[in-house]
N, C-alpha and C positions, 0 to 999 in steps of 0.2 A: 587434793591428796589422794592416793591410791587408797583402793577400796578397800574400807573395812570389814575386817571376818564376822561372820553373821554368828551371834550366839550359838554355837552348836557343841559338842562335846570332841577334842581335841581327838585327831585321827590321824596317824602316821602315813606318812605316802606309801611307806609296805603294805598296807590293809586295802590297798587296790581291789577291787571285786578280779575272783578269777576269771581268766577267759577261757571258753571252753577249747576242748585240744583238737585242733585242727592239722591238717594233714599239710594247710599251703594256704595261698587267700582263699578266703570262704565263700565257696558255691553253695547254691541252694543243694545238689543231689549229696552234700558232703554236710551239709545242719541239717538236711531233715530225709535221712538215709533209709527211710521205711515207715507204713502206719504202725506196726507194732510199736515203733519206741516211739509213739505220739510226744507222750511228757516230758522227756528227754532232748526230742527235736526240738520242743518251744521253749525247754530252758534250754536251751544253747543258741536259741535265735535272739532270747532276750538278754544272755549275757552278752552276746559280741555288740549288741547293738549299744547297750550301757558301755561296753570297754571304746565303742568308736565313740560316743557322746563324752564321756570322763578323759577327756584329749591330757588333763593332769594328773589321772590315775592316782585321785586321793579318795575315791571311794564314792563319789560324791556330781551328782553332775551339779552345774552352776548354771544359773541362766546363761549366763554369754555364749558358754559350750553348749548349751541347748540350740541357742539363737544360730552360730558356725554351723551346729551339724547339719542343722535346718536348711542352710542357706547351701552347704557343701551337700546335699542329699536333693535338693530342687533343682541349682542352679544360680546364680545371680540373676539371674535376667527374670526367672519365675518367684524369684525369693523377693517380692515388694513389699509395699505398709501394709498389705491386707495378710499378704502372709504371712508375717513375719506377727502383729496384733496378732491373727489366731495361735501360733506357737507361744505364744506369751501366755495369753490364756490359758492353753491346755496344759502347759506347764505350771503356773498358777493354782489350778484347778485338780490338779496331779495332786496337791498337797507338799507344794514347796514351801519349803520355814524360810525365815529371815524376809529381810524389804529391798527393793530396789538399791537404795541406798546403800545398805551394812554389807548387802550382798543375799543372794537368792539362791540353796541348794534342794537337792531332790536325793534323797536316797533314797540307794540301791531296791528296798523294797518297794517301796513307794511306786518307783520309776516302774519297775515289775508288776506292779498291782493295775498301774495305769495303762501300760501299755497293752497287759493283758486283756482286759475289757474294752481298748480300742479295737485289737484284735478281734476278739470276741464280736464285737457289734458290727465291726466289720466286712467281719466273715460272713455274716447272717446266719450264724449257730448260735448267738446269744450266748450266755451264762454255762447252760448244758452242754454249750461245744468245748468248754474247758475240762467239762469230766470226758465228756463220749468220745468225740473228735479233735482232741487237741492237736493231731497231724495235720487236719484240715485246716488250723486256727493258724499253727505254725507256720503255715505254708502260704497260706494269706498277708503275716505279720511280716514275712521271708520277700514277698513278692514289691509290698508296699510301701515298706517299712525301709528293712534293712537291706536291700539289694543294691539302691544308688547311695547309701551313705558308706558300706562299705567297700564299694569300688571309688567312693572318693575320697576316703581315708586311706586308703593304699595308694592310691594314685597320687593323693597330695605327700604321702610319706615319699616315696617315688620320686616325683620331681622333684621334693628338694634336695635331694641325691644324686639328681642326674641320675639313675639306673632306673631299668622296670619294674614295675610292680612286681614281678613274681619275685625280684629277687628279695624284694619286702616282705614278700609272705613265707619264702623260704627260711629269714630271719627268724620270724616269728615261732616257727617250727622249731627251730635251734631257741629258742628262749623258752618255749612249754615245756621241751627236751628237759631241760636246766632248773627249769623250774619245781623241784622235788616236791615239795610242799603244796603246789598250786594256789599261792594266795597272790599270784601276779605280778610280783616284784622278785630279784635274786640277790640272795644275801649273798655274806663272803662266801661263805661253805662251798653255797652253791657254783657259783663262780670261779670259785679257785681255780679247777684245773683247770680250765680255758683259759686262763689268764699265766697260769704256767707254762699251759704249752708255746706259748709265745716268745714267753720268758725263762729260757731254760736257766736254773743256778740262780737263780734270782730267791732271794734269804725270805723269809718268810713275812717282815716287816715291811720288806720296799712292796709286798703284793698286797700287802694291805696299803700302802700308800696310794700305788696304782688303783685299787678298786674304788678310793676316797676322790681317786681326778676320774675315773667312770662314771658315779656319782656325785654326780653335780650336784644336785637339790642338797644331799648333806643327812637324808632321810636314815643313811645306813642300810639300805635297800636300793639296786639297781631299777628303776621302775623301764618299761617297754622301749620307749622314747629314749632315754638315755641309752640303753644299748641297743637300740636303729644309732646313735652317734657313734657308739664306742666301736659297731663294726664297720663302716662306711666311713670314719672321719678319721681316725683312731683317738689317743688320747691328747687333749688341747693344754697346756701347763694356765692354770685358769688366772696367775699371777700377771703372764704376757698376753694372754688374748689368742684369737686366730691368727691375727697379723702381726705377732711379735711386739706389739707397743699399746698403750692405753688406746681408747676409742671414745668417743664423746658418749655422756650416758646418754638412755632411750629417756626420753621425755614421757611419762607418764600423765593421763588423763583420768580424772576431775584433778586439774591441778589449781591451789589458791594462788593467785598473784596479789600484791600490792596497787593499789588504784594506777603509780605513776609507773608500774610495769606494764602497761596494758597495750601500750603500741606493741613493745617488743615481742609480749605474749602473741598477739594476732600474727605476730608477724613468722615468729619460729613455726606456730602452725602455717603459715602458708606455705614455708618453705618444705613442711613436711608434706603439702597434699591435703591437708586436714581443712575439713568448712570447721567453725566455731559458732558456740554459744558461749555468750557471755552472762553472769549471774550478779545482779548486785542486790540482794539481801534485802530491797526493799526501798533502797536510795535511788534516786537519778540520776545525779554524776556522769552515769556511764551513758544514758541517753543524751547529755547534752554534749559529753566528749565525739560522738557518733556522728552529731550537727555538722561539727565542725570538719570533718573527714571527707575525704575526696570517695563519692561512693553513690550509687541510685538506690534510693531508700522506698522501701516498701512496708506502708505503715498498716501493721494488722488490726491495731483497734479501729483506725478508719475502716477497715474493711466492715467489720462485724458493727461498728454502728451505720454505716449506712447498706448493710446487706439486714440489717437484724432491726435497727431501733428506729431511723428516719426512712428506710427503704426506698433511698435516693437513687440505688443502682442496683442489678440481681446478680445471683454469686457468678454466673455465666460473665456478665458483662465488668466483672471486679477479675474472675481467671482471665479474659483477653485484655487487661487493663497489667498484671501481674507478669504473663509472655512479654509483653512489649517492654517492661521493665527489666526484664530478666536478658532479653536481646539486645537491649541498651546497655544491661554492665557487661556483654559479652560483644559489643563492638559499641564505642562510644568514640565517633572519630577514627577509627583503627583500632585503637586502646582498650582493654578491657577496663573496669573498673570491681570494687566488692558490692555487689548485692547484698544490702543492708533491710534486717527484717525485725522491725522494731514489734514486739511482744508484746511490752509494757507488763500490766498484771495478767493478761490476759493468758488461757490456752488453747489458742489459736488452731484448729484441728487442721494442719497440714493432709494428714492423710487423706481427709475426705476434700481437701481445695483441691490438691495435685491431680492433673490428668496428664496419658500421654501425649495430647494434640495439641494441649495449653502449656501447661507452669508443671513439668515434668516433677515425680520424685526422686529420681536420681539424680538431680542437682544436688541433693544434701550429701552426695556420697563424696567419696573423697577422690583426689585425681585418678585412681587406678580406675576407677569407672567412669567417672563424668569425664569425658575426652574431649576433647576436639573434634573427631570422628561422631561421636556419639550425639553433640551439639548441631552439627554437619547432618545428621542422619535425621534427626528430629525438625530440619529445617530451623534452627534455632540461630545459623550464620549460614552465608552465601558462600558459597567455592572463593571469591575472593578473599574474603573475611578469613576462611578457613586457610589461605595460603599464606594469608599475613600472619593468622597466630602460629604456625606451624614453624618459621623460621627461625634462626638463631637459638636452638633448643628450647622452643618454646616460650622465650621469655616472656610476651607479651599476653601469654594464656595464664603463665603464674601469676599476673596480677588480678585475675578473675577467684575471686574467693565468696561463700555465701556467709555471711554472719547476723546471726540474731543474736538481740537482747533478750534478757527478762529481766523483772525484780524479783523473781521468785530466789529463793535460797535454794540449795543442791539438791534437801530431801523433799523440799516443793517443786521443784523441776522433775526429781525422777518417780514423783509421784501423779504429778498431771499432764509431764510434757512427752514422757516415756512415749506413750502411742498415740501422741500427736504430731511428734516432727519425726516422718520418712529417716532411716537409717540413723537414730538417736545414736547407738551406739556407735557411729565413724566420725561421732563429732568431737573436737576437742575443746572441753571443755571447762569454761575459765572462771572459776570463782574469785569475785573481786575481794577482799576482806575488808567490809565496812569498816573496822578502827584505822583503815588506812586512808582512809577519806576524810579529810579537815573536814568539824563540823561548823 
């Protein structure tokens, strides 16, 4: 089921945190424009960087958009299990409410409080450098912080536009412009004449209808994202779609299935790219439906009893045991097969098994990463291997998928399994519903 809203006090997507007013995308000489306005310069380094982290401008960052800026601010390739575990934490540790589960927020202040004293320690001005030298703090937080997240939140606004980023940040400029009030979002008011000018003679009702297909979300407030849509798309009749006709809905992840849905569940994820976990609450079922499946099974409690309780083999000799296996479902006869990672109770600490030389962690990510190239690259298939899966668009690579079991339940999975399996969040995720299992 999609994720539940964490206990917090009900917030309008208008009460976005402001952004501070920028002249065009934000350079450092333009947030931190002199030492006299020290305090000034650091709040407006730590506003923009909360407006790039709140990707949904509800005031509010969420772990996910935490975990995105993170990985859009690194890179994919520098954003792994270990980095990604430490943003959890520090996020955690920031004083985020709610659980993995219900869902994980950080507010505004909070997010401000933490990031200052990152700063701070940072910088090596400590505490002090927040009264004395807050330009220097600034300009530290500006360097390390917020320089590659917000040239990758333009850049990512950008490409999905097809235009350049400046004309995103020139956007921007026109919506601060707009924004009278400065609380982040544009009301009608605000809006109106820009929306007249378009529309000459147009009655005052249809601009209020107009403004209502601007606004998507339904908030009554344009929030930033929706007008990057409304000037680069125009207005979409949200009854037809983009493409004039319904579209299959997005499948959303932790989704329940029924026990005797569970091929087809595995299956829609594969065709989306998605590796899976599978959740059965505590029954087997789903382990012995696994048996019986065309797949190279790679059994984790074997691992950890004979790396841990009879120390029959060392974890060295269980990760070259794990490659082989994994090169097996990625050429088996030609063929791929699913790489099957049986869990059981256990929480099996992938981050610390996975290396790059052995049993990679970008196998858990979803096709946009784990490629063919990238399997090729890691020596994981031969140049031949790699010309057969490449053929036919790929057919024979889409039957390469990773899936693990547990019997863990969902709030036990994203409570033990969170930062133990490499890119948890790209996995799709399948809760069986135990009353659908004959007892």
């Amino acid at each position: 089921p999609p994720k539940a809203a964490a206990k917090k006090a009900p917030k309008a997507r208008g009460k976005a945190a402001a952004k501070p007013a920028l002249k065009k995308e934000p350079t450092k000489e333009e947030l931190l424009p002199g030492v006299a306005e020290g305090l000034e310069q650091l709040e407006n380094v730590l506003k923009e960087l909360f407006y790039c982290y709140d990707t949904d401008q509800d005031g509010q960052v969420e772990r996910v958009e935490f975990l995105e800026g993170e990985e859009l601010r690194l890179g994919k390739s520098e954003f792994g299990p270990k980095q990604r575990k430490a943003a959890f934490t520090w996020f955690k540790d920031a004083g985020a409410e709610g659980t993995p589960t219900d869902g994980m927020y950080l507010s505004l202040e909070k997010f401000q409080a933490a990031m200052k004293q990152l700063a701070a320690e940072g910088s090596g001005h400590g505490d002090a450098g927040l009264r004395e030298q807050p330009g220097d703090v600034a300009e530290w937080l500006w360097e390390n912080r917020a320089k590659d997240l917000v040239a990758g939140v333009y850049g990512l606004a950008a490409s999905k536009k097809g235009v350049a980023p400046d004309r995103v940040s020139k956007v921007k400029v026109t919506f601060k412009a707009l924004d009278a009030n400065a609380d982040g979002a544009l009301e009608f008011s605000e809006l109106h004449d820009l929306l007249q000018k378009g529309n000459a003679g147009m009655a005052e009702d249809d601009l209020k209808l107009l403004f209502s297909k601007v606004n998507k979300s339904g908030s009554g407030k344009v929030a930033f994202d929706e007008f990057v849509d409304f000037v680069f798309d125009g207005v979409v009749d949200s009854a037809s779609g983009a493409s004039g006709g319904a579209g299959k809905a997005a499948v959303v992840y932790p989704k329940t299935i029924a026990f005797k849905e569970l091929a087809a569940g595995v299956k829609e994820a594969s065709e989306l790219g998605r590796n899976v976990l599978i959740l059965s609450s505590g029954l087997d079922e789903v382990e012995r439906f696994m048996q019986y499946q065309q797949n190279i099974p790679l059994d984790c409690k074997q691992i950890i009893n004979e790396v841990y309780v009879t120390k029959a083999k060392s974890k060295d000799e269980w990760r070259e045991e794990a490659k082989r296996k994994l090169m097996s479902a990625m050429n088996s006869m030609g063929f791929c097969k699913p790489l099957y990672c049986r869990l059981a109770n256990s929480a099996f600490d992938f981050v610390d098994f996975c290396t790059d030389d052995g049993f990679p962690a970008d196998v858990f990510c979803s096709k946009e990463v784990w490629t063919i190239d990238k399997a090729f690259e890691l020596k994981l298939i031969d140049e031949n291997q790699k010309f057969e899966l490449s053929v036919e668009d790929d057919k024979k690579w889409k039957d390469f998928q990773v899936i693990v079991t547990s019997t863990f339940d969902l709030d036990k999975a994203n409570e033990f399994l969170l930062d133990k399996i490499p890119h948890y969040d790209d996995l799709a995720i399948l809760v069986v519903d135990p009353d659908s299992i004959e007892k």
